[in-house]
FIKOLZA-1660 file (N, C-alpha, C; in steps of 0.1 Angstrom, whole numbers, plus 5000, padded with zeros to 4 digits):
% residues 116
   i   px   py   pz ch aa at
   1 6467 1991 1109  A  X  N
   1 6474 1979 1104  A  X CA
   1 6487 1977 1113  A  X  C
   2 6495 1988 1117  A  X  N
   2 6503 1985 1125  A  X CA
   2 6502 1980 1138  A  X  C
   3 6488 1983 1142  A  X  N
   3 6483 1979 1157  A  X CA
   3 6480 1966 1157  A  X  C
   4 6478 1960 1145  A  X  N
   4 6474 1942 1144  A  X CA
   4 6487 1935 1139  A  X  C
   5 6498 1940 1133  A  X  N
   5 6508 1937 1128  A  X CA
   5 6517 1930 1145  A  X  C
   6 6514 1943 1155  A  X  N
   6 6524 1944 1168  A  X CA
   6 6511 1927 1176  A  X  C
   7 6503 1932 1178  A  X  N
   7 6493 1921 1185  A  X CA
   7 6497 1911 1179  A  X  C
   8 6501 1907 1163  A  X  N
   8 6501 1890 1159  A  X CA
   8 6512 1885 1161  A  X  C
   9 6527 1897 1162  A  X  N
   9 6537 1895 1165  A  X CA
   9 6538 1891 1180  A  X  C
  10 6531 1896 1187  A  X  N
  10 6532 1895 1206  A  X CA
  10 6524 1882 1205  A  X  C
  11 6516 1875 1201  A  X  N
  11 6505 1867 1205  A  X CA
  11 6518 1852 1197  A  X  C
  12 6523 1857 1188  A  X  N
  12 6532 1846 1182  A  X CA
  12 6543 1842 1190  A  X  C
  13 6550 1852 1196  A  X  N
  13 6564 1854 1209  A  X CA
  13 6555 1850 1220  A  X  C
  14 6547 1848 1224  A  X  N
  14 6541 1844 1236  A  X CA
  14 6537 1830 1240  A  X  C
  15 6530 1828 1225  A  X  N
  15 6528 1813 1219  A  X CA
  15 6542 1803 1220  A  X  C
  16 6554 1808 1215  A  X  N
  16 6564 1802 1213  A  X CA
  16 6572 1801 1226  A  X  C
  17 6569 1810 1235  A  X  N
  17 6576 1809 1250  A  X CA
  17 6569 1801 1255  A  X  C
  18 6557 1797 1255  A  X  N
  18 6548 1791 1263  A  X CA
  18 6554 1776 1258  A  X  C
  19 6556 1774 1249  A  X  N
  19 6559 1760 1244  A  X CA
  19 6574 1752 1245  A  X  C
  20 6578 1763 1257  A  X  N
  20 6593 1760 1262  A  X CA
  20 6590 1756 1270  A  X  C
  21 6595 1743 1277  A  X  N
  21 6590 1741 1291  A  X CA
  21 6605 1738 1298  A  X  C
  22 6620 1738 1293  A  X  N
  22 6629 1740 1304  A  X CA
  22 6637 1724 1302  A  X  C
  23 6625 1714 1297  A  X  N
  23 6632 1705 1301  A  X CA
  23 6635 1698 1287  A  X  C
  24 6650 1691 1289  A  X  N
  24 6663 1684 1279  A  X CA
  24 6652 1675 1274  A  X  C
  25 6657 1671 1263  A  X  N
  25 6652 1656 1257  A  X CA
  25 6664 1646 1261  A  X  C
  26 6652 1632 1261  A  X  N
  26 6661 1622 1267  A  X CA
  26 6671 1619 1253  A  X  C
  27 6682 1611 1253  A  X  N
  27 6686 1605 1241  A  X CA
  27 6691 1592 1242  A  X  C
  28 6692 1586 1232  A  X  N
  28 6693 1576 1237  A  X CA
  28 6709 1566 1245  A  X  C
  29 6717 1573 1244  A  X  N
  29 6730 1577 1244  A  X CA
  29 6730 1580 1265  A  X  C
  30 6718 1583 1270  A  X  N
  30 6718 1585 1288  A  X CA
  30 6718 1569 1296  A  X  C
  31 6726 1573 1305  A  X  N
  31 6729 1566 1313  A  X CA
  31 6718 1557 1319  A  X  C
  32 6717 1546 1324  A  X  N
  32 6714 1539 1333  A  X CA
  32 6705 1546 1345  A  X  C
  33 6716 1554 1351  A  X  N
  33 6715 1558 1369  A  X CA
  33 6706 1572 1361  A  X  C
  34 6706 1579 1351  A  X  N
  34 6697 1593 1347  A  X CA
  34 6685 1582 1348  A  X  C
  35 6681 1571 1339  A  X  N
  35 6668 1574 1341  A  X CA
  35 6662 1565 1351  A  X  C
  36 6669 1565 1362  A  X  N
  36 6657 1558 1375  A  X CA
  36 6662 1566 1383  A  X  C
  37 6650 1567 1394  A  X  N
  37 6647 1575 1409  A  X CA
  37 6662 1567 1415  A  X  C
  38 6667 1555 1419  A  X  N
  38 6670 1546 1428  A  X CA
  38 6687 1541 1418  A  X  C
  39 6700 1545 1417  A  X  N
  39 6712 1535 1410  A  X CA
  39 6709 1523 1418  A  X  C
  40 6711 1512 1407  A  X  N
  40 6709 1498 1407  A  X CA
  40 6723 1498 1420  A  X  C
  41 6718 1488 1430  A  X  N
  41 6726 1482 1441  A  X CA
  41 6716 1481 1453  A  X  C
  42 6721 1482 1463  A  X  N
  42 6720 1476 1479  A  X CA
  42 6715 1489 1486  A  X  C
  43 6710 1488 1495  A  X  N
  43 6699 1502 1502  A  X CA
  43 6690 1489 1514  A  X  C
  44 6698 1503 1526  A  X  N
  44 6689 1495 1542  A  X CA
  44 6674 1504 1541  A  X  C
  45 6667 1496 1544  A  X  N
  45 6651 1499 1543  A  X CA
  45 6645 1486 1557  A  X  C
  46 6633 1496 1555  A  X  N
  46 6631 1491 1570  A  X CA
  46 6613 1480 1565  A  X  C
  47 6615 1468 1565  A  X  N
  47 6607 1460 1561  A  X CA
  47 6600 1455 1573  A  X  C
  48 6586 1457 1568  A  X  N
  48 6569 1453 1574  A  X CA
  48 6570 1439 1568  A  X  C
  49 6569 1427 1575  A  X  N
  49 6561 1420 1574  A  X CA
  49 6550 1416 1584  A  X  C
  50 6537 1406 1573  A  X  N
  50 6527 1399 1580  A  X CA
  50 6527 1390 1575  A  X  C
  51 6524 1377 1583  A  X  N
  51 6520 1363 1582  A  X CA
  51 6500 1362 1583  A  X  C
  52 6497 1362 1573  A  X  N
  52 6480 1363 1581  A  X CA
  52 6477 1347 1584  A  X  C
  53 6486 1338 1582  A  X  N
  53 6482 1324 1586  A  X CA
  53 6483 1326 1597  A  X  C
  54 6492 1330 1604  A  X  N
  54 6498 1333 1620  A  X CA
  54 6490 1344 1628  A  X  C
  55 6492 1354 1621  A  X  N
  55 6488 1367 1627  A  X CA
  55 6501 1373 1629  A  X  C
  56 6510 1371 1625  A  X  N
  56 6523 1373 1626  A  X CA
  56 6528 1388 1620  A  X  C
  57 6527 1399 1632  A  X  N
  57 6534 1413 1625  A  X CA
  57 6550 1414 1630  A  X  C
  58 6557 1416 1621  A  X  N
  58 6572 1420 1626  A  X CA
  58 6576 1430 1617  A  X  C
  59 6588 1439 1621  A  X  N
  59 6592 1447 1618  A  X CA
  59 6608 1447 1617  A  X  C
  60 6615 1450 1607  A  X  N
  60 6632 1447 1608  A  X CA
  60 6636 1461 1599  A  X  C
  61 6650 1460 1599  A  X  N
  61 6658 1464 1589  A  X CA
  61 6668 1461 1587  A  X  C
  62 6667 1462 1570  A  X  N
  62 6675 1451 1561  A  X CA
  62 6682 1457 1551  A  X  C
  63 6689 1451 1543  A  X  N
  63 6696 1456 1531  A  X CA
  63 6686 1445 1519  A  X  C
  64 6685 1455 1509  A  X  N
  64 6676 1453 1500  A  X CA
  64 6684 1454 1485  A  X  C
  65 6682 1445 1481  A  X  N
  65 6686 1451 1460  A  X CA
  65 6673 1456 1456  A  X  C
  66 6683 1469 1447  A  X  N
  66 6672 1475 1437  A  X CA
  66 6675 1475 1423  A  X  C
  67 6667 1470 1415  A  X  N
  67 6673 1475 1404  A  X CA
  67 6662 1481 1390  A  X  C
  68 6667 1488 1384  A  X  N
  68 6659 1493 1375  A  X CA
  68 6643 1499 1385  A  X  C
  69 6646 1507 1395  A  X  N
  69 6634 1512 1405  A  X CA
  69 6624 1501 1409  A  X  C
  70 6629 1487 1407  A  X  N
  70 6622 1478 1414  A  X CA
  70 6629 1469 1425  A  X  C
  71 6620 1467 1435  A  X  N
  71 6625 1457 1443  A  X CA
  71 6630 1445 1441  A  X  C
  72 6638 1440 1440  A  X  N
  72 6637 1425 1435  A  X CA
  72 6644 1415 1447  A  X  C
  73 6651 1418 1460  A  X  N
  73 6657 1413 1468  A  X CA
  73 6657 1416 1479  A  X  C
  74 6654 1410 1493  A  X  N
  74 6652 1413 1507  A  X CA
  74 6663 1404 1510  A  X  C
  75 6674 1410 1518  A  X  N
  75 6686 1399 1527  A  X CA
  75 6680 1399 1541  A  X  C
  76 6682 1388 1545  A  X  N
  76 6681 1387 1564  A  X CA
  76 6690 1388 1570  A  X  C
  77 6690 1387 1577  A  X  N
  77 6701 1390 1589  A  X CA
  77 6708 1378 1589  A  X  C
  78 6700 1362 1592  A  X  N
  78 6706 1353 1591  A  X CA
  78 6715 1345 1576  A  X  C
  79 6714 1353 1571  A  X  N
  79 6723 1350 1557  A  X CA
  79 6711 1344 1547  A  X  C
  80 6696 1346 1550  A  X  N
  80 6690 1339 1536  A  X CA
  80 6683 1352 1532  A  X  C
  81 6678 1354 1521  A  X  N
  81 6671 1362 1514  A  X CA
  81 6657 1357 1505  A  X  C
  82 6649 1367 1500  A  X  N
  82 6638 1370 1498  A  X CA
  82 6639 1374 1481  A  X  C
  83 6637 1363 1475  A  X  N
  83 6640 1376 1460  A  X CA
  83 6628 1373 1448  A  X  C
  84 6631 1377 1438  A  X  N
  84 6620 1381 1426  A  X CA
  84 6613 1366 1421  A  X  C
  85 6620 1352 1428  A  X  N
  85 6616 1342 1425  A  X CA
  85 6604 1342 1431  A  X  C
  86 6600 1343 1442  A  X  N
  86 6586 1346 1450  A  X CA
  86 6578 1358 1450  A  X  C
  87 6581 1367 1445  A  X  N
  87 6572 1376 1442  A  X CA
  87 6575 1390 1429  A  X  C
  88 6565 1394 1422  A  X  N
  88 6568 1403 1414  A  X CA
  88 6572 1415 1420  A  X  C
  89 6587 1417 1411  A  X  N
  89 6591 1429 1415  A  X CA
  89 6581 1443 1416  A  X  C
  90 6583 1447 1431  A  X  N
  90 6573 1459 1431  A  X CA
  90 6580 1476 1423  A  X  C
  91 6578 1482 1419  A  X  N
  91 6586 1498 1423  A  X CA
  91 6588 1505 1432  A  X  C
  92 6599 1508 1431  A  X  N
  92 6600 1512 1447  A  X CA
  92 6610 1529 1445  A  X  C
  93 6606 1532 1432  A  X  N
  93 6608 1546 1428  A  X CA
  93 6606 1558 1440  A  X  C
  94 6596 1557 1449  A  X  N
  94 6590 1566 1455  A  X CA
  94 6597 1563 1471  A  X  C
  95 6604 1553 1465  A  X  N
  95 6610 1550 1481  A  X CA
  95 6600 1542 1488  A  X  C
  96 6589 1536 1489  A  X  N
  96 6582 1526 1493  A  X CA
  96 6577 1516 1484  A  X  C
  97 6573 1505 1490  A  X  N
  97 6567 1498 1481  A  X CA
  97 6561 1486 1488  A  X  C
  98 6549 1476 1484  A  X  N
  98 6540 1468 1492  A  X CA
  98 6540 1461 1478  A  X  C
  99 6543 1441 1486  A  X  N
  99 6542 1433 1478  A  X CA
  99 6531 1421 1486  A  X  C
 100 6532 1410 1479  A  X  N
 100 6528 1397 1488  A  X CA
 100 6531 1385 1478  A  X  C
 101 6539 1375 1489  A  X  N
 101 6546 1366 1478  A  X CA
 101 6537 1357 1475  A  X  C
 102 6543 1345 1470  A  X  N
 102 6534 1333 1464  A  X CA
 102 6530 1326 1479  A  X  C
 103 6534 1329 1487  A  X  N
 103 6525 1323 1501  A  X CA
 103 6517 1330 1507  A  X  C
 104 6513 1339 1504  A  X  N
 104 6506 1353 1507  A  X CA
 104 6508 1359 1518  A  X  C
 105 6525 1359 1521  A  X  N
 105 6532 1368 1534  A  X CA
 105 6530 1383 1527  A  X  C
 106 6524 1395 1538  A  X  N
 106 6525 1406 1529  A  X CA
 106 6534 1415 1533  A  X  C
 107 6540 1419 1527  A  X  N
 107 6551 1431 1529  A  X CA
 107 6557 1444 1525  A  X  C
 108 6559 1455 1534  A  X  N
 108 6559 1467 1529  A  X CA
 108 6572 1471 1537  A  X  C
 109 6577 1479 1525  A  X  N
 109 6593 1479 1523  A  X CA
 109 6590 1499 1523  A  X  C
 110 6606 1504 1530  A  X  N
 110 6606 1518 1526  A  X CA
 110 6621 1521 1529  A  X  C
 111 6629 1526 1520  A  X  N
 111 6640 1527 1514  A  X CA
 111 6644 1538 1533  A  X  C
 112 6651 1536 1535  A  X  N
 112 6659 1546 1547  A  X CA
 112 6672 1548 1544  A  X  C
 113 6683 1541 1539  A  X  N
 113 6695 1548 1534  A  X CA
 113 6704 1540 1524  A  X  C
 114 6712 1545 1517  A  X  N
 114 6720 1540 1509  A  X CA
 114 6727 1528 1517  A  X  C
 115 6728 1518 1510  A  X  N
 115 6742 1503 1517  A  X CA
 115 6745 1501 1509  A  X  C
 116 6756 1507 1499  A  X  N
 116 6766 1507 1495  A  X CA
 116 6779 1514 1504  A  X  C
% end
Protein backbone atom coordinates (compact mmCIF):
# COMPACT_ATOMS: atom_id res chain seq x y z
CA UNK A 1 0.00 0.00 0.00
CA UNK A 2 2.69 2.29 0.71
CA UNK A 3 4.50 1.41 -2.58
CA UNK A 4 1.26 2.64 -4.59
CA UNK A 5 0.50 5.51 -2.22
CA UNK A 6 4.52 6.85 -3.12
CA UNK A 7 3.88 5.93 -7.24
CA UNK A 8 0.36 7.99 -7.26
CA UNK A 9 2.00 10.71 -5.34
CA UNK A 10 5.20 10.83 -7.95
CA UNK A 11 3.02 10.27 -11.02
CA UNK A 12 0.67 13.36 -9.71
CA UNK A 13 4.05 15.78 -8.96
CA UNK A 14 5.11 14.90 -12.37
CA UNK A 15 1.83 15.40 -13.99
CA UNK A 16 1.60 18.88 -12.44
CA UNK A 17 5.26 19.93 -13.45
CA UNK A 18 4.75 18.90 -16.84
CA UNK A 19 1.77 21.30 -17.12
CA UNK A 20 4.06 24.28 -16.31
CA UNK A 21 5.38 25.53 -19.27
CA UNK A 22 7.36 28.93 -18.01
CA UNK A 23 5.30 31.10 -19.91
CA UNK A 24 3.12 34.52 -18.22
CA UNK A 25 -0.38 34.92 -19.33
CA UNK A 26 -1.11 37.72 -21.56
CA UNK A 27 -3.59 40.37 -19.86
CA UNK A 28 -5.25 42.59 -21.04
CA UNK A 29 -3.77 45.57 -19.38
CA UNK A 30 -0.02 44.70 -22.02
CA UNK A 31 1.22 47.00 -24.03
CA UNK A 32 1.11 47.65 -27.66
CA UNK A 33 5.05 47.11 -28.42
CA UNK A 34 4.64 43.37 -26.01
CA UNK A 35 2.52 42.00 -28.39
CA UNK A 36 4.13 42.49 -31.87
CA UNK A 37 7.61 41.21 -33.26
CA UNK A 38 8.15 44.95 -35.00
CA UNK A 39 7.07 48.76 -32.32
CA UNK A 40 4.75 50.61 -34.68
CA UNK A 41 7.14 53.30 -36.74
CA UNK A 42 9.79 53.69 -39.52
CA UNK A 43 12.47 50.85 -40.31
CA UNK A 44 15.14 50.93 -43.63
CA UNK A 45 14.49 47.70 -45.42
CA UNK A 46 15.81 46.85 -48.52
CA UNK A 47 12.87 46.60 -51.24
CA UNK A 48 12.62 44.12 -54.44
CA UNK A 49 10.77 45.31 -56.94
CA UNK A 50 9.30 43.83 -60.45
CA UNK A 51 7.33 45.39 -63.15
CA UNK A 52 6.31 42.12 -65.33
CA UNK A 53 4.70 44.56 -67.92
CA UNK A 54 8.36 45.77 -68.42
CA UNK A 55 10.45 43.10 -67.14
CA UNK A 56 11.58 45.63 -64.84
CA UNK A 57 13.83 44.20 -61.66
CA UNK A 58 15.20 46.90 -59.36
CA UNK A 59 16.43 46.87 -56.11
CA UNK A 60 16.58 49.97 -53.35
CA UNK A 61 16.60 50.83 -49.81
CA UNK A 62 14.10 52.59 -48.14
CA UNK A 63 12.36 53.58 -44.95
CA UNK A 64 9.21 51.78 -44.55
CA UNK A 65 6.06 52.11 -41.81
CA UNK A 66 5.14 49.30 -39.84
CA UNK A 67 2.44 48.97 -37.86
CA UNK A 68 0.77 46.40 -35.87
CA UNK A 69 3.64 43.69 -37.70
CA UNK A 70 2.20 44.74 -40.96
CA UNK A 71 3.58 46.57 -43.81
CA UNK A 72 1.46 49.31 -44.67
CA UNK A 73 3.97 52.06 -46.23
CA UNK A 74 7.07 52.18 -48.70
CA UNK A 75 8.74 55.99 -48.88
CA UNK A 76 11.06 56.74 -52.05
CA UNK A 77 13.67 58.54 -52.21
CA UNK A 78 12.01 61.07 -54.29
CA UNK A 79 9.46 62.18 -51.72
CA UNK A 80 6.47 59.87 -52.97
CA UNK A 81 5.42 56.72 -51.26
CA UNK A 82 3.72 53.36 -51.66
CA UNK A 83 1.03 52.68 -49.00
CA UNK A 84 -2.00 50.36 -47.83
CA UNK A 85 -4.22 52.24 -50.44
CA UNK A 86 -2.67 49.87 -53.24
CA UNK A 87 -2.08 46.93 -51.69
CA UNK A 88 -3.08 44.77 -48.56
CA UNK A 89 -1.04 45.14 -45.78
CA UNK A 90 1.41 42.16 -45.82
CA UNK A 91 3.16 40.80 -42.19
CA UNK A 92 6.20 41.49 -41.95
CA UNK A 93 6.63 39.93 -38.27
CA UNK A 94 9.45 37.72 -39.50
CA UNK A 95 11.16 40.58 -40.97
CA UNK A 96 10.22 39.87 -44.61
CA UNK A 97 7.45 40.13 -46.47
CA UNK A 98 6.09 39.77 -50.37
CA UNK A 99 3.12 41.76 -51.73
CA UNK A 100 1.70 42.83 -55.34
CA UNK A 101 -0.37 45.94 -55.68
CA UNK A 102 -3.49 46.67 -57.67
CA UNK A 103 -1.24 47.02 -60.86
CA UNK A 104 0.40 43.78 -60.31
CA UNK A 105 4.00 45.35 -59.48
CA UNK A 106 5.46 42.64 -57.18
CA UNK A 107 7.37 43.23 -54.24
CA UNK A 108 9.53 41.84 -51.56
CA UNK A 109 10.48 43.80 -48.68
CA UNK A 110 13.12 42.70 -45.69
CA UNK A 111 13.39 44.75 -42.67
CA UNK A 112 17.52 45.63 -42.27
CA UNK A 113 17.48 48.35 -39.52
CA UNK A 114 15.60 50.46 -37.22
CA UNK A 115 14.84 54.43 -38.79
CA UNK A 116 13.82 55.86 -36.10
Amino acid sequence: MNQKLTYIITLLLLFSLSSCTGRSSSSSNDNTKDKYTYVDGDYYAEVKYYNPKTGTYSTYTLKVRIKEDKLVTIYWANGGWLDDSHFTPPDISTGKASFTTDRDYRYKVKIIENGQ
